[in-house]
N, C-alpha and C positions, 0 to 999 in steps of 0.2 A: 504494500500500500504506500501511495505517495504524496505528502504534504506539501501543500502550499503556502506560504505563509509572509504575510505583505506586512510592513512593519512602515505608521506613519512617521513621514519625517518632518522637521522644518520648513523644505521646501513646501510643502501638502500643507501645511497651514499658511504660507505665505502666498497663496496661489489662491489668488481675491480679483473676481472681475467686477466692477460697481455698476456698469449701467454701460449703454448703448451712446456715446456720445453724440452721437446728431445719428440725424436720418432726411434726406432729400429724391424728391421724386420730380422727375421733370414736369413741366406744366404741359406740356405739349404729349407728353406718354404717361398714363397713369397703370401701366404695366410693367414700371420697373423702378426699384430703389436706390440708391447706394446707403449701406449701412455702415456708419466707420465709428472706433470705441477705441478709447486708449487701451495700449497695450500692457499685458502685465509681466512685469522681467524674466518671469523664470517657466514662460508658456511656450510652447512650439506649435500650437495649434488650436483654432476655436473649432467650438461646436454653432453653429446658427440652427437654430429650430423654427419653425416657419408654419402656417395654419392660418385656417378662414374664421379661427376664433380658438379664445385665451387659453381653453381647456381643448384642443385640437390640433394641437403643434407635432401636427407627424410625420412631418419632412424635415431631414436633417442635410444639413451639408458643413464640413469640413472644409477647415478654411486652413493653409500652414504658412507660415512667414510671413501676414499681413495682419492689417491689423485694420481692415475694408474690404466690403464685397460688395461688387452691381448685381444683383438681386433680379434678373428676368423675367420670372415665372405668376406674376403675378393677374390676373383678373383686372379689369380696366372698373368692371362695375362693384365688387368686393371688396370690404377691407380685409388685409392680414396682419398676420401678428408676428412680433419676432421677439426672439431672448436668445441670449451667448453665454456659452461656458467657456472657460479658458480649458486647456490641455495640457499637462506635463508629464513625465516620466512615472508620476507618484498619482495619476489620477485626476480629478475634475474639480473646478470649483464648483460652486453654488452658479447655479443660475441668475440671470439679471432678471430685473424687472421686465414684465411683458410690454415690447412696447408697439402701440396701434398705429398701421398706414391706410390712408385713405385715397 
């Protein structure tokens, strides 16, 4: 039989995403975003979760070495939602706050 065994470190507590720093949508295409958030020092990768509403976020996409994504996929007549986790070696932050595009 064979154990696994993950032991949290420093890093895994310092691995804090606060919120989504802006968010812009062209005026002219209401079918796509750019989402961009500061970055946190010790990530190599976000998670963006995405959905037609708060408790619906079931599309994921991977984001690695930026710390912004243009966002395509979106419905011209819908709003969506999004939240970001940071990514490191040791695991996931906390989720951001949900934030709503129109």
């Amino acid at each position: 039989m064979i154990f696994r065994i993950f032991l949290a470190t420093e890093t895994e507590q310092n691995l804090i995403l606060y919120q989504i720093s802006s968010y812009s949508a062209p005026k002219n295409d209401k079918r796509s975003a750019w989402l961009k958030w500061k970055p946190v020092d010790n990530a190599y990768a976000y998670n963006i979760y995405t959905g037609i509403a708060p408790d619906k976020l079931y599309n994921c996409i991977m984001v690695h070495n930026a710390n912004d994504y243009w966002y395509k996929g979106m419905d011209k007549n819908m709003p969506y939602y999004f939240c970001i986790e940071a990514i490191n070696e040791n695991g996931v932050s906390a989720k951001t706050a949900i934030m709503k595009a129109e």
